[in-house]
N, C-alpha and C positions, 0 to 999 in steps of 0.2 A: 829325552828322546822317548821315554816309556809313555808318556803320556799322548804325544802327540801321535804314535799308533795307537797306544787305548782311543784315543777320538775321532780316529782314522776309522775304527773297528768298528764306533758305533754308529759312525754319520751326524754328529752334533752338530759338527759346525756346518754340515751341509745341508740340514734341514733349517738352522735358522737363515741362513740366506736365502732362499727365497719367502719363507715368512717375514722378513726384514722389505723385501722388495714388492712384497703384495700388498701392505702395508704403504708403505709409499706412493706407491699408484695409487691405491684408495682416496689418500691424502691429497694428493695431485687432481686426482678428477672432481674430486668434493671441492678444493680452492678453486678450479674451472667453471663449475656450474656455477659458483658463489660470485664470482665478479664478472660471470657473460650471462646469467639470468635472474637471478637472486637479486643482485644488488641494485641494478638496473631500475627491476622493477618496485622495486621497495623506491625508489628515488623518485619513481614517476608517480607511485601513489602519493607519496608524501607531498611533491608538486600540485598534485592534482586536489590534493586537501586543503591545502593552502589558499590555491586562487578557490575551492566553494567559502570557505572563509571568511574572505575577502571582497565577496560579491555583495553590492550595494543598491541602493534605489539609484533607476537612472542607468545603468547598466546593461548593456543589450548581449542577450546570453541565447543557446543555442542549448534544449535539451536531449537526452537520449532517445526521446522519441523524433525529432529533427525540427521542434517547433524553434521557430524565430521570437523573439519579445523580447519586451523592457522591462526589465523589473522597474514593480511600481512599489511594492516594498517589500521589504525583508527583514522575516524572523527568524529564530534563532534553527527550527525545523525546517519551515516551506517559505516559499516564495510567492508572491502576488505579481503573476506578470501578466503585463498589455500585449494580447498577440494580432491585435485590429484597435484601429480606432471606436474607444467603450467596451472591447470585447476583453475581461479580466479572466486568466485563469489561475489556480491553488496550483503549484510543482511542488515535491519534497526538493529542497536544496541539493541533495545526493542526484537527483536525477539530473543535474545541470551538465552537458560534456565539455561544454567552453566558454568564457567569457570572448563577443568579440565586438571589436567595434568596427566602425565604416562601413556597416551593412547594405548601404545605396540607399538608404533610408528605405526599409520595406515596409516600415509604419507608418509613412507617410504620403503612399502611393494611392489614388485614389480609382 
């Protein structure tokens, strides 16, 4: 009994409860941000490495600046893409935003 007023006296056990629970929230809002934006995006980057990768001669690709073309070939940095007929241009690979295909054939359009 002596003890539990001595810790009555000095407030112990009621300053670690809410340091126990501010700590938890902490915790709680870190695992939040972790699987609603972190995680997400780290999956889409990793996707989106994947398909530059992946990207081949023949391949009709879309880059960040919004050019349409075929790649005509591809190295291990940039890309040689046809964005007219005879019209070649140098992309870094990085700049690619999508591979797509069924374009309505725009390189073919006269």
């Amino acid at each position: 009994m002596f003890i539990s007023e001595a810790m009555a006296a000095t407030g112990a056990t009621a300053a670690q409860t809410p340091m126990a629970g501010f700590f938890t929230q902490l915790v709680l809002v870190f695992a939040i941000f972790y699987f609603v934006l972190i995680r997400p995006q780290q999956k889409k980057m990793k996707e989106h490495e994947n398909m530059l990768n992946a990207i081949k001669p023949k391949d009709e690709i879309i880059t960040g600046g919004g050019i349409y073309g075929k790649v005509v070939k591809a190295e291990p940095e940039n890309l040689t893409v046809e964005i007219s007929k005879g019209v070649e241009i140098k992309v870094l690979r990085s700049s690619v935003r999508e591979v797509v295909s069924g374009l309505d054939k725009p390189l073919e359009k006269k």
